[in-house]
PDB file of N, CA, C, O and CB in Angstrom:
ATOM      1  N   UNK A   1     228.019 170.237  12.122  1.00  0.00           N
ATOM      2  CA  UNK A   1     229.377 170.218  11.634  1.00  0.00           C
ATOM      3  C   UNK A   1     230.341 170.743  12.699  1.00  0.00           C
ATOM      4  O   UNK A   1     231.454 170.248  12.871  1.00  0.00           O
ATOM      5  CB  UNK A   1     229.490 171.040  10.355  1.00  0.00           C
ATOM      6  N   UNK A   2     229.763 171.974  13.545  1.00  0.00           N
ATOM      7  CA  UNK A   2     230.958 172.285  14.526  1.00  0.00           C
ATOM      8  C   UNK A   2     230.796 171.476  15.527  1.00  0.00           C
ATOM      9  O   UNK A   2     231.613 171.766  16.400  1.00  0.00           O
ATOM     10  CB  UNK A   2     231.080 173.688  15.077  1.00  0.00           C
ATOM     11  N   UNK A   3     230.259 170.761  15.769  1.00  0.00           N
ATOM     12  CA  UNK A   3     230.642 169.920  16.815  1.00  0.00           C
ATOM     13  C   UNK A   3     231.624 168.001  16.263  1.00  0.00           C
ATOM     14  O   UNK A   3     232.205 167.246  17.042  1.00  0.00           O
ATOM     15  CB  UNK A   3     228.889 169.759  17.654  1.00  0.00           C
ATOM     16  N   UNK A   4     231.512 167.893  15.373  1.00  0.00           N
ATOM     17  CA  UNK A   4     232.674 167.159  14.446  1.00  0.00           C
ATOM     18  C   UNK A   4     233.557 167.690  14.623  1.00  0.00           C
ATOM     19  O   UNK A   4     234.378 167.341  15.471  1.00  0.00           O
ATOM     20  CB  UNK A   4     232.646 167.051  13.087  1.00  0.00           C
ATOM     21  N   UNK A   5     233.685 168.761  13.842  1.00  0.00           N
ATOM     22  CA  UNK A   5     234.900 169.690  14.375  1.00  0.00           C
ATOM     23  C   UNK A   5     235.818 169.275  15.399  1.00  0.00           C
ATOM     24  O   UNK A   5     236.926 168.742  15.448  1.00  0.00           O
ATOM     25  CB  UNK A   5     234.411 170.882  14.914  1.00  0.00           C
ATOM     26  N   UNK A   6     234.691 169.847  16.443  1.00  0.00           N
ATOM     27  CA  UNK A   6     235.124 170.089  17.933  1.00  0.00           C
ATOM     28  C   UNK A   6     235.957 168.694  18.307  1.00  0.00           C
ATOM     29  O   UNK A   6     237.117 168.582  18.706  1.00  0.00           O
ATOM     30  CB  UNK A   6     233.656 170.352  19.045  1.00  0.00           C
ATOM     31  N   UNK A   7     234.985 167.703  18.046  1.00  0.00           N
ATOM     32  CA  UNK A   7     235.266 166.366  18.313  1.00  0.00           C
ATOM     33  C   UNK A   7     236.612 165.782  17.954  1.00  0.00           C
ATOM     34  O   UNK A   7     237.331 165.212  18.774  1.00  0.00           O
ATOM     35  CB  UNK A   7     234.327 165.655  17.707  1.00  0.00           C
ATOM     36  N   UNK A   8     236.982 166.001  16.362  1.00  0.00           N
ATOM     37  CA  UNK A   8     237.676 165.768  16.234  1.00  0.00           C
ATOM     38  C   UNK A   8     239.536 166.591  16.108  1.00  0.00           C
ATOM     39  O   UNK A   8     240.698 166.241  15.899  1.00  0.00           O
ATOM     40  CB  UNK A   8     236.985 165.280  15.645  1.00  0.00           C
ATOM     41  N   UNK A   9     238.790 167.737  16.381  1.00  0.00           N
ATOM     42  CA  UNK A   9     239.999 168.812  17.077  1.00  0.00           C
ATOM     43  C   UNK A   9     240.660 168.501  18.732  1.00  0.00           C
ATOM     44  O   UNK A   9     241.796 168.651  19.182  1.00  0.00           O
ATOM     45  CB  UNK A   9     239.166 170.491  17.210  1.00  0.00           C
ATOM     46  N   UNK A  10     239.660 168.117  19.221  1.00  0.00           N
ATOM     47  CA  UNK A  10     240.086 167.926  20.800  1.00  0.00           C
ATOM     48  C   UNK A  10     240.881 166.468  21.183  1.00  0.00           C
ATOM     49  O   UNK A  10     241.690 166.228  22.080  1.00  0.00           O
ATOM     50  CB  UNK A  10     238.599 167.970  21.763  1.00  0.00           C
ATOM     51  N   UNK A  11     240.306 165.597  20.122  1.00  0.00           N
ATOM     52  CA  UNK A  11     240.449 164.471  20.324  1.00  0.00           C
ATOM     53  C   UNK A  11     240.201 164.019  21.936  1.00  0.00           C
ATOM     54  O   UNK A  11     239.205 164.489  22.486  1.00  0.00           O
ATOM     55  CB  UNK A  11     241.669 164.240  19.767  1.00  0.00           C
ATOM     56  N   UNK A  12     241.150 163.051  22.761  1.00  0.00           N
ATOM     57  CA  UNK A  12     240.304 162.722  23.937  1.00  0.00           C
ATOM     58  C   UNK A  12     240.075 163.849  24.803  1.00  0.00           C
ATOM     59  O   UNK A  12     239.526 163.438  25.826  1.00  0.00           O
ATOM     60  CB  UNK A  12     240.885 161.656  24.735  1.00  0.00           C
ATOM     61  N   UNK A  13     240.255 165.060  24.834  1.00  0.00           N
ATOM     62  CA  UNK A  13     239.790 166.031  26.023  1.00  0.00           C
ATOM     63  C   UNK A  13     237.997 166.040  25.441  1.00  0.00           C
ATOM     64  O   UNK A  13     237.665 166.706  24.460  1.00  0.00           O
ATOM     65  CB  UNK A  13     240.830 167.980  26.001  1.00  0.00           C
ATOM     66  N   UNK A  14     237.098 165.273  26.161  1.00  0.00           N
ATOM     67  CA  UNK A  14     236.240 165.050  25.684  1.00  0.00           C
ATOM     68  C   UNK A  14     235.470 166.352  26.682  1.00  0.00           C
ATOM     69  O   UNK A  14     234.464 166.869  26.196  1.00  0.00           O
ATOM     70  CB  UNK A  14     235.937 163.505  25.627  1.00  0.00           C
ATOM     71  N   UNK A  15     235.720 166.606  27.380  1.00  0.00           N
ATOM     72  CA  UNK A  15     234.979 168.142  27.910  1.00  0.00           C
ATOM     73  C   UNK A  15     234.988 169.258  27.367  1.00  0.00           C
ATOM     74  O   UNK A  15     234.019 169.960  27.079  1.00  0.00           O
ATOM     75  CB  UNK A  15     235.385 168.642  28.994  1.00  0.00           C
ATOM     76  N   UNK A  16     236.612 169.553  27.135  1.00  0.00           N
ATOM     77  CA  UNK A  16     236.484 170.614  25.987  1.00  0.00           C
ATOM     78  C   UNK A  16     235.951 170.987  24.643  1.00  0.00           C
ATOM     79  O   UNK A  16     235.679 172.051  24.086  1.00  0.00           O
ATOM     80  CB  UNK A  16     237.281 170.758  25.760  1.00  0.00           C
ATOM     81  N   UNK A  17     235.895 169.601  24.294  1.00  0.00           N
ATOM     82  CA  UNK A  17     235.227 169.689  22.796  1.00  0.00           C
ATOM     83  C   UNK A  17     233.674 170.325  23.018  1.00  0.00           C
ATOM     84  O   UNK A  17     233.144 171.165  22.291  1.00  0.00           O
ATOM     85  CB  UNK A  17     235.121 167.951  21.994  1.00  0.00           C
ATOM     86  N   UNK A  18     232.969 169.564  24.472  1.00  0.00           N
ATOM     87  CA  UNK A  18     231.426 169.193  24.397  1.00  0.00           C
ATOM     88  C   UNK A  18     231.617 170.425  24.744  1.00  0.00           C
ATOM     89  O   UNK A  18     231.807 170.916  23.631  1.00  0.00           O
ATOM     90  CB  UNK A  18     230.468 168.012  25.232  1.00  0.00           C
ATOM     91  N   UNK A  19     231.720 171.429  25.602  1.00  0.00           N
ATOM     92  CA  UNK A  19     231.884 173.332  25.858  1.00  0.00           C
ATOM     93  C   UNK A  19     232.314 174.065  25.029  1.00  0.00           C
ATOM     94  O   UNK A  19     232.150 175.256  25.291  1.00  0.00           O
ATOM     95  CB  UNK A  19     232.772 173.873  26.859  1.00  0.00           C
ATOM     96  N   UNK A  20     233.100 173.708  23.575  1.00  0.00           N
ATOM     97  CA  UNK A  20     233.195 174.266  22.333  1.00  0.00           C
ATOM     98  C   UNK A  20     232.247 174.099  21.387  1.00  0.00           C
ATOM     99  O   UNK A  20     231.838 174.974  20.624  1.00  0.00           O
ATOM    100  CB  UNK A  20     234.190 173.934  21.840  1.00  0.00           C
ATOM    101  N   UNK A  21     231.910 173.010  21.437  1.00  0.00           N
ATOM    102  CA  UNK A  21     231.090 172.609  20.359  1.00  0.00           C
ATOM    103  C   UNK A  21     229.534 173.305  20.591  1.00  0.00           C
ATOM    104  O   UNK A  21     229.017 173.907  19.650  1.00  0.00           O
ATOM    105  CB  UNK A  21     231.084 170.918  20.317  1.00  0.00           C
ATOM    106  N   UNK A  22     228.911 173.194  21.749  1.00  0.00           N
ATOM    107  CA  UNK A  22     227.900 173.769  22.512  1.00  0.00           C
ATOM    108  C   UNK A  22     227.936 175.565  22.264  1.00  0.00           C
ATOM    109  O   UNK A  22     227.034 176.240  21.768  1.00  0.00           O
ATOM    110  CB  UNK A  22     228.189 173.255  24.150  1.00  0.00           C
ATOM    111  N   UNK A  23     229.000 175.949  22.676  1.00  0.00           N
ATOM    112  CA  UNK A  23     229.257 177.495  23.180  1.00  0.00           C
ATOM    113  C   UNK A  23     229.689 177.987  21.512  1.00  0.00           C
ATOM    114  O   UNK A  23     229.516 179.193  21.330  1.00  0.00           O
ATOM    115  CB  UNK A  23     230.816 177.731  24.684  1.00  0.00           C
ATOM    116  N   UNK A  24     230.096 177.396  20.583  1.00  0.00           N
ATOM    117  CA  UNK A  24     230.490 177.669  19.253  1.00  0.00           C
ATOM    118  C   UNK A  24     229.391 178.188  17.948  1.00  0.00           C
ATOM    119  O   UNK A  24     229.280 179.139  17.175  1.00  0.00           O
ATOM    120  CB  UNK A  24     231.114 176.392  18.909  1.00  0.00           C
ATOM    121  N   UNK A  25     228.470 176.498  18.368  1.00  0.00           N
ATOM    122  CA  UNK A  25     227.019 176.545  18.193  1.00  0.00           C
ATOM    123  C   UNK A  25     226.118 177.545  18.043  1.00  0.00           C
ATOM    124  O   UNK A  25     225.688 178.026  16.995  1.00  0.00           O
ATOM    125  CB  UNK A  25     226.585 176.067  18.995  1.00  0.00           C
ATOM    126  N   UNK A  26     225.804 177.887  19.420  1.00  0.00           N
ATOM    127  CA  UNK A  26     225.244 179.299  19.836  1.00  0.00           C
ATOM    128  C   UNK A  26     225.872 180.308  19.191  1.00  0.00           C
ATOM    129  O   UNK A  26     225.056 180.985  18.565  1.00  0.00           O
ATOM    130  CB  UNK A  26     225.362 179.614  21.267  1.00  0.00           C
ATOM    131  N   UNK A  27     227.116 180.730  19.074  1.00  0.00           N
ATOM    132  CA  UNK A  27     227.794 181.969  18.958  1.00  0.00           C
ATOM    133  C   UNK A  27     227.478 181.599  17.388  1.00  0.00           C
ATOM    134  O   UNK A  27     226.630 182.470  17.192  1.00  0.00           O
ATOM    135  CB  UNK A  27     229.509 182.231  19.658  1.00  0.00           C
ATOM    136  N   UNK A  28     227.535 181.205  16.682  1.00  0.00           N
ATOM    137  CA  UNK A  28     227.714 180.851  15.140  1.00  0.00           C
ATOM    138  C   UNK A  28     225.848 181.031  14.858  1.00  0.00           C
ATOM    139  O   UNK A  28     225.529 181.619  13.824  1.00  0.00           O
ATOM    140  CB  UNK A  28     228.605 178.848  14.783  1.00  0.00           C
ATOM    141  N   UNK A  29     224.747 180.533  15.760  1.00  0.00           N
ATOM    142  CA  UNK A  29     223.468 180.456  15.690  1.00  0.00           C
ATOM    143  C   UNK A  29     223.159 182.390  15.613  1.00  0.00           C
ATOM    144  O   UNK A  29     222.404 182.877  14.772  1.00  0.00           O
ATOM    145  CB  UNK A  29     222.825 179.412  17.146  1.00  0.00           C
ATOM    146  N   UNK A  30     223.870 183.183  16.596  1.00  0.00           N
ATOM    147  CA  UNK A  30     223.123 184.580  17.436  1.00  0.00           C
ATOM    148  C   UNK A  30     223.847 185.064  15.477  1.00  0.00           C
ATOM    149  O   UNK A  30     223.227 185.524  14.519  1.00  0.00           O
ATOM    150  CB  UNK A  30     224.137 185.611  19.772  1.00  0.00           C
ATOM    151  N   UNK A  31     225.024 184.757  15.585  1.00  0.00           N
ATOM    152  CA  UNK A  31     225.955 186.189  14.468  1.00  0.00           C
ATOM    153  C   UNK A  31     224.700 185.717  13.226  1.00  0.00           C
ATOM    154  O   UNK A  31     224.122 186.652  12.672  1.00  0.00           O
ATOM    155  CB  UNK A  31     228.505 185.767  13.714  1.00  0.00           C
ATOM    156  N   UNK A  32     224.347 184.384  12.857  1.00  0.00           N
ATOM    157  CA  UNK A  32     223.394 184.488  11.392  1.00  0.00           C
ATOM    158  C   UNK A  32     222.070 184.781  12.007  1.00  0.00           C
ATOM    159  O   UNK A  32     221.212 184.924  11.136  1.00  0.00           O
ATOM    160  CB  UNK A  32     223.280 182.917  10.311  1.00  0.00           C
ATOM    161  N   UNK A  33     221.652 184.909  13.142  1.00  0.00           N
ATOM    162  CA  UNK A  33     220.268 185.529  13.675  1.00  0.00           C
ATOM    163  C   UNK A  33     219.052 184.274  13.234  1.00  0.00           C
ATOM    164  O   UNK A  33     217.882 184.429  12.884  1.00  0.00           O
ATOM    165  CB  UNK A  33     219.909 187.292  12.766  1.00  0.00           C
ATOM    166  N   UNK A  34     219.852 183.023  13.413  1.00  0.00           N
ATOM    167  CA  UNK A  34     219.135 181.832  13.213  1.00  0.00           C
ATOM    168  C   UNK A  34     218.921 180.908  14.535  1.00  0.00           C
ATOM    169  O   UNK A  34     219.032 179.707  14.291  1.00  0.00           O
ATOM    170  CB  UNK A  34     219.869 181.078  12.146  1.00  0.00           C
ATOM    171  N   UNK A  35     218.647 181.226  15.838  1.00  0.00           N
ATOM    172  CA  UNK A  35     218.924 180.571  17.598  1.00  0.00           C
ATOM    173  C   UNK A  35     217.620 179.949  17.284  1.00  0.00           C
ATOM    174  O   UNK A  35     216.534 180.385  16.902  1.00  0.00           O
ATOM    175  CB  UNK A  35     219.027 181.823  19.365  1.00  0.00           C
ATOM    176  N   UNK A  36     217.998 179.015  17.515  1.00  0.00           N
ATOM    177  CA  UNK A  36     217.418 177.499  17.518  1.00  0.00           C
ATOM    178  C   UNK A  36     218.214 176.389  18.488  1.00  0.00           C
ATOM    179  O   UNK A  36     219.137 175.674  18.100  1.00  0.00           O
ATOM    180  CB  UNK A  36     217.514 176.909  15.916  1.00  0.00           C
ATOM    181  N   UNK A  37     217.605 176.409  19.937  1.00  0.00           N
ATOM    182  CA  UNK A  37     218.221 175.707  21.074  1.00  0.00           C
ATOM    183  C   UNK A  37     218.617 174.051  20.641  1.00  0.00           C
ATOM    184  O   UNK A  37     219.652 173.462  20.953  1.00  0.00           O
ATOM    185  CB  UNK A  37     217.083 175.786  22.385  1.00  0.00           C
ATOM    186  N   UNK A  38     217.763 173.650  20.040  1.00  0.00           N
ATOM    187  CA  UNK A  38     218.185 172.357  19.851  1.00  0.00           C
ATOM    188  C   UNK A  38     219.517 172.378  18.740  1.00  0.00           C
ATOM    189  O   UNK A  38     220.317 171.443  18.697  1.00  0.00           O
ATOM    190  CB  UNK A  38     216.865 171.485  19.336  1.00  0.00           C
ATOM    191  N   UNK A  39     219.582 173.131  18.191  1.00  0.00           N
ATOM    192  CA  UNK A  39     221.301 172.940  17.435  1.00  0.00           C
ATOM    193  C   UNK A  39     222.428 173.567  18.571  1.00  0.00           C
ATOM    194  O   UNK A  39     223.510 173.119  18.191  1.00  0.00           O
ATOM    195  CB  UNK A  39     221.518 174.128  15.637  1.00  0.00           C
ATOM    196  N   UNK A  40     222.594 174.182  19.471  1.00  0.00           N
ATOM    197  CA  UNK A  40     223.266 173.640  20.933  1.00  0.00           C
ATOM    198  C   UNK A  40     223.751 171.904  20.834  1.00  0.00           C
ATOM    199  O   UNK A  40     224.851 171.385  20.646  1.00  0.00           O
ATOM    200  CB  UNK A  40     221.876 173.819  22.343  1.00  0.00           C
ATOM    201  N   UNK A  41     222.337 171.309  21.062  1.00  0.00           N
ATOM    202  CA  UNK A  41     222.546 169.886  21.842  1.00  0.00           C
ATOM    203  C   UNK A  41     223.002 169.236  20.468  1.00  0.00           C
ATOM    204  O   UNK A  41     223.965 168.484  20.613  1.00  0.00           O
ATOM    205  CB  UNK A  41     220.984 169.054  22.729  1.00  0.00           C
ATOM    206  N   UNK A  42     222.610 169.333  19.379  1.00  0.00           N
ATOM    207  CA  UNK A  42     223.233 168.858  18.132  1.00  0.00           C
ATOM    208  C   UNK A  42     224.333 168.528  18.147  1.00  0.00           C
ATOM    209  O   UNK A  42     224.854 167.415  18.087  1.00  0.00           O
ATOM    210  CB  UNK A  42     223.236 169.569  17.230  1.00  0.00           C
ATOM    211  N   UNK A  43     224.826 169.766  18.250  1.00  0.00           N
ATOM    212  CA  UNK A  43     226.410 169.499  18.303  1.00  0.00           C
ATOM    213  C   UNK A  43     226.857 169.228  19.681  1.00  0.00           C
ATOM    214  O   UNK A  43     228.061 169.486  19.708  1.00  0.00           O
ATOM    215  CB  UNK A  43     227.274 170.753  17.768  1.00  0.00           C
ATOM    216  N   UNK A  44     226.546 168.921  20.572  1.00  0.00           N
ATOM    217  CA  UNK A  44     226.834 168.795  21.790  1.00  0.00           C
ATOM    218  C   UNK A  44     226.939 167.094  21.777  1.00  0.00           C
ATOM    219  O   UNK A  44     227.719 166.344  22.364  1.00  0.00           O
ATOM    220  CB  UNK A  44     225.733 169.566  22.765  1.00  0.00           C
ATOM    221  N   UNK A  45     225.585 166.763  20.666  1.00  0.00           N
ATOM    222  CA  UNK A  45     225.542 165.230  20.908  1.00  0.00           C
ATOM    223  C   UNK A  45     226.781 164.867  20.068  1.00  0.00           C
ATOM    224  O   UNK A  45     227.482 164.000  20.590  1.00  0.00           O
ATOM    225  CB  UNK A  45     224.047 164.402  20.384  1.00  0.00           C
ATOM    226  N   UNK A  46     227.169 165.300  18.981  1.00  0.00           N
ATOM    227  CA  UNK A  46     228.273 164.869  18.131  1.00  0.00           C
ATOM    228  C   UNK A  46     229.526 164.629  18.795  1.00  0.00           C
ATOM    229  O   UNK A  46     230.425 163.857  18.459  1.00  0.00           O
ATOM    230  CB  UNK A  46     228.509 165.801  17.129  1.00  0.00           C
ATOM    231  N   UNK A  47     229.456 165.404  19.791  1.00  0.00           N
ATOM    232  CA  UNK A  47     230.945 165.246  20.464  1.00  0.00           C
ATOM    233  C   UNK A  47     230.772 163.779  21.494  1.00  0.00           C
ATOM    234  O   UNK A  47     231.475 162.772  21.401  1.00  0.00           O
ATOM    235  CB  UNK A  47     231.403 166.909  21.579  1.00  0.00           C
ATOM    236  N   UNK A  48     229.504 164.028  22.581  1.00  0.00           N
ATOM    237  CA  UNK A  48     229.271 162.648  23.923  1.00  0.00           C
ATOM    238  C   UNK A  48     228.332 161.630  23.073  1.00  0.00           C
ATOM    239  O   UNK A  48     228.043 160.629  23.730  1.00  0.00           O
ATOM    240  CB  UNK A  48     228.167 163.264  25.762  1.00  0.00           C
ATOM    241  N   UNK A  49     227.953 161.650  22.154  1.00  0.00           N
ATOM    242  CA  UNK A  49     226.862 161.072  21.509  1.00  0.00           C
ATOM    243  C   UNK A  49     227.005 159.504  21.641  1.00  0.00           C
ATOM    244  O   UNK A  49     225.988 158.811  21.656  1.00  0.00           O
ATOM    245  CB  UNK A  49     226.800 161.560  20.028  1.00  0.00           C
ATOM    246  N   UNK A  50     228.306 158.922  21.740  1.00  0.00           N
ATOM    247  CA  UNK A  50     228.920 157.665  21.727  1.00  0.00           C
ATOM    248  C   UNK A  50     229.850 157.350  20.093  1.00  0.00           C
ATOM    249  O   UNK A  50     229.976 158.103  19.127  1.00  0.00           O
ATOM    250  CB  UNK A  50     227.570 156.544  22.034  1.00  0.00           C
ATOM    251  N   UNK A  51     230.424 155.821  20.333  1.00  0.00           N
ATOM    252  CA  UNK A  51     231.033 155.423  18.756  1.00  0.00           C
ATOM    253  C   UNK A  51     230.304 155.626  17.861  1.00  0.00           C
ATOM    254  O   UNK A  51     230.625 156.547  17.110  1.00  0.00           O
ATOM    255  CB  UNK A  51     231.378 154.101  18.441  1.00  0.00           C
ATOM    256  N   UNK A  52     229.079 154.891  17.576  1.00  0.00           N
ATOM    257  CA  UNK A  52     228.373 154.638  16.385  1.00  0.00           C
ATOM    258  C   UNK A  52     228.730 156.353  16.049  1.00  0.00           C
ATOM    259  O   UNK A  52     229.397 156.679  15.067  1.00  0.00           O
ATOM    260  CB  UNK A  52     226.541 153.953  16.543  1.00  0.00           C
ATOM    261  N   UNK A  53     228.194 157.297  16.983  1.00  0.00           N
ATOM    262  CA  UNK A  53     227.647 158.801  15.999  1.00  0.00           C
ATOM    263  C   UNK A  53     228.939 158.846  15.909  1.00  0.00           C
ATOM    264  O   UNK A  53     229.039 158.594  14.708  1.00  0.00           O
ATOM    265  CB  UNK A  53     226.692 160.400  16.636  1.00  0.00           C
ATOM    266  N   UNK A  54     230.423 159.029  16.417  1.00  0.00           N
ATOM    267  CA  UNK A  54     231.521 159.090  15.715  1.00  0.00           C
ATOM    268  C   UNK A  54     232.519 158.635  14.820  1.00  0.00           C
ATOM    269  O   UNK A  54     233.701 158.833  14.539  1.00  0.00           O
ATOM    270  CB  UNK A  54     231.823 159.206  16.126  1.00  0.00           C
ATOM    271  N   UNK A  55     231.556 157.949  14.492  1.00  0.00           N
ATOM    272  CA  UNK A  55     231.807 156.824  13.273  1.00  0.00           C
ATOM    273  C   UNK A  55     230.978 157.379  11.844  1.00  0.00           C
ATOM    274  O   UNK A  55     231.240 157.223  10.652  1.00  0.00           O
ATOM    275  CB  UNK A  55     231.067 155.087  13.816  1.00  0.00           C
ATOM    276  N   UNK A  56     230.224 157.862  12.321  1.00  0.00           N
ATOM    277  CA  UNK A  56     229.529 158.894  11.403  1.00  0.00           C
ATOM    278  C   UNK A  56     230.512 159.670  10.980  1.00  0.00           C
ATOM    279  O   UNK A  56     231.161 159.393   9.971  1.00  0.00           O
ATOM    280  CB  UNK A  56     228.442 159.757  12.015  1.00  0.00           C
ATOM    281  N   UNK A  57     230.709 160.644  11.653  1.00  0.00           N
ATOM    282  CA  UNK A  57     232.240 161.780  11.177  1.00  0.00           C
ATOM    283  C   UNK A  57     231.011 162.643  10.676  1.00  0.00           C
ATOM    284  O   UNK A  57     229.990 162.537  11.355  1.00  0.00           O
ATOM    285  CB  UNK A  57     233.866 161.170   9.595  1.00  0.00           C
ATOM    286  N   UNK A  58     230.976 163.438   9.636  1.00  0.00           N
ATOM    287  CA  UNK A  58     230.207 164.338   8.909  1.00  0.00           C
ATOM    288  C   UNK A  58     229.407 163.925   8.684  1.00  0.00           C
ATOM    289  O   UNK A  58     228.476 164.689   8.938  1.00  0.00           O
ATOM    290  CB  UNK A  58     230.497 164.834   8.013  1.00  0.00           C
ATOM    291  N   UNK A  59     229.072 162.974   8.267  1.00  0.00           N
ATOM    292  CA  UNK A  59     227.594 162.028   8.133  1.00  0.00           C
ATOM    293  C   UNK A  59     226.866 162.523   8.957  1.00  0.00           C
ATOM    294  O   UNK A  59     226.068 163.390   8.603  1.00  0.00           O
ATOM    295  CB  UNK A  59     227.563 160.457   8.437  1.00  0.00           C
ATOM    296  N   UNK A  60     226.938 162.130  10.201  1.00  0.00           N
ATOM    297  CA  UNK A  60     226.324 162.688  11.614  1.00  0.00           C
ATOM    298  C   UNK A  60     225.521 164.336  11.381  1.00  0.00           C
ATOM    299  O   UNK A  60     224.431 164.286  11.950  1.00  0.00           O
ATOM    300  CB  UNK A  60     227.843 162.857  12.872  1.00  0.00           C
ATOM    301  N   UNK A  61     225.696 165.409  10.878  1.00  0.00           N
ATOM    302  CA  UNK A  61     225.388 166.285  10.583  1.00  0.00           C
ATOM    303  C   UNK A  61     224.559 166.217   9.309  1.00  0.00           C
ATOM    304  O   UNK A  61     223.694 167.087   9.396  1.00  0.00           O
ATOM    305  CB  UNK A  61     226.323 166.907  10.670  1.00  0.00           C
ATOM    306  N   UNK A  62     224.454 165.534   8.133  1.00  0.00           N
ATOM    307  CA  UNK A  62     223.391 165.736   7.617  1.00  0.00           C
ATOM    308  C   UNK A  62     222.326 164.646   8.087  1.00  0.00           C
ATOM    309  O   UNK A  62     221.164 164.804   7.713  1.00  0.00           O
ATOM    310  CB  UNK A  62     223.636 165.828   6.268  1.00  0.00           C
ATOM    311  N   UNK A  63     222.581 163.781   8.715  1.00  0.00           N
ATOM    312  CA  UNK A  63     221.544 162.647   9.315  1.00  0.00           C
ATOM    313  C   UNK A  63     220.519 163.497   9.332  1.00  0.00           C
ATOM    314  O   UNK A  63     219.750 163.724   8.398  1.00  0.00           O
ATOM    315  CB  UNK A  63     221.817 161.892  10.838  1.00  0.00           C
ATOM    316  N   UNK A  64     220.508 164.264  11.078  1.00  0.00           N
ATOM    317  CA  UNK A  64     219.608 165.252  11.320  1.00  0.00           C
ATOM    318  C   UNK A  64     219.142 165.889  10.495  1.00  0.00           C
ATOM    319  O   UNK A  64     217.916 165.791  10.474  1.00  0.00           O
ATOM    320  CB  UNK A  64     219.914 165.967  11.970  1.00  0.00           C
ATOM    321  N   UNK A  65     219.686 166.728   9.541  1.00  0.00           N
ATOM    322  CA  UNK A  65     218.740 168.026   8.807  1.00  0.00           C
ATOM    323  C   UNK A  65     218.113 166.907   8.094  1.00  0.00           C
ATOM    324  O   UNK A  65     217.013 166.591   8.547  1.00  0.00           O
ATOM    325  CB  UNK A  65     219.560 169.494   7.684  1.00  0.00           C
ATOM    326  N   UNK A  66     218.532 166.236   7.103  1.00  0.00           N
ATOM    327  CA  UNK A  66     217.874 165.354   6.209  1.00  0.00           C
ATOM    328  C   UNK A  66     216.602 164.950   6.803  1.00  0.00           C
ATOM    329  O   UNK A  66     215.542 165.535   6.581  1.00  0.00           O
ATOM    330  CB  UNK A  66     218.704 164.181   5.879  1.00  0.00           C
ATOM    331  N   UNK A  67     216.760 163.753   7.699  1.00  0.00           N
ATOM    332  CA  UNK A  67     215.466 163.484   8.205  1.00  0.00           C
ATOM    333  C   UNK A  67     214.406 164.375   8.926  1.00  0.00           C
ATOM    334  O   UNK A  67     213.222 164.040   8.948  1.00  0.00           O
ATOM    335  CB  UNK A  67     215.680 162.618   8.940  1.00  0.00           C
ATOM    336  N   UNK A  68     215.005 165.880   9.701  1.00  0.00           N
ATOM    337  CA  UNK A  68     214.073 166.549   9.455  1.00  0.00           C
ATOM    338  C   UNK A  68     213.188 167.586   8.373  1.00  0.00           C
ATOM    339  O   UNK A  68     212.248 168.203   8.873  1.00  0.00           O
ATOM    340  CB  UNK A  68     214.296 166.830  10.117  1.00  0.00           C
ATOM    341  N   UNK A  69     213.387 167.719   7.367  1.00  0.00           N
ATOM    342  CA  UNK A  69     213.211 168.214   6.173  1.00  0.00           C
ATOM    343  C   UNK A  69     212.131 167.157   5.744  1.00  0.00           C
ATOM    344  O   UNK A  69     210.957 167.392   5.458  1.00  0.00           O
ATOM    345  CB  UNK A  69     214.553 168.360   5.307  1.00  0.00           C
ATOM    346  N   UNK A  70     212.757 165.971   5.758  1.00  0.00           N
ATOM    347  CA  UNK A  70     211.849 164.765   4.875  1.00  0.00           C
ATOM    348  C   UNK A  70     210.847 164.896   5.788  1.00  0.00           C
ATOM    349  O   UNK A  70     209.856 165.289   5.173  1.00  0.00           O
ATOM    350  CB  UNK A  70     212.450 163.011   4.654  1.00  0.00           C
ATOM    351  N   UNK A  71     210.536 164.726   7.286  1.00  0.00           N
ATOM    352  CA  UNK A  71     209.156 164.790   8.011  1.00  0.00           C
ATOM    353  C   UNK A  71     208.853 166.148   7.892  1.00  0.00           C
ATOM    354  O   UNK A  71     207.623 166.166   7.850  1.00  0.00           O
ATOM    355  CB  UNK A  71     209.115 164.317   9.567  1.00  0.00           C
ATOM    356  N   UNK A  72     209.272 167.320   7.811  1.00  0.00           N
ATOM    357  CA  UNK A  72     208.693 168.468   7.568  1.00  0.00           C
ATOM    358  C   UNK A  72     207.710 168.686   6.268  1.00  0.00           C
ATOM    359  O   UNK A  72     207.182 169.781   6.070  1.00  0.00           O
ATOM    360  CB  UNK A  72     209.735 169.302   7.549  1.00  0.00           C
TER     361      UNK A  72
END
């Protein structure tokens, strides 16, 4: 979700979003004591990911958990 956010807060400054969304990530991962590196790139992908994933919008964020839960 914070990298939607990001995405769609920055609109085209597409660097800033991907160094917010990334650096937000983390900081939001350490404060609930839940660091899990691959939700970094999560949201990192939401922002460079391409159209299709931003066409997603919020979608894009439960894609992932969903389908990992269901293979878990």
């Amino acid at each position: 979700m914070i990298g939607v956010v990001c995405f769609r807060g920055c609109g085209e400054t597409i660097w800033l979003a991907a160094a917010l969304a990334a650096s937000m990530a983390v900081a939001v991962m350490l404060v609930t004591k839940t660091v899990h590196p691959p939700g970094g790139a999560t949201a990192l992908i939401a922002v460079i990911g391409g159209e299709k994933i931003h066409q997603l919008g919020f979608l894009y964020s439960l894609i992932p958990v969903a389908s990992g839960r269901l293979f878990l």
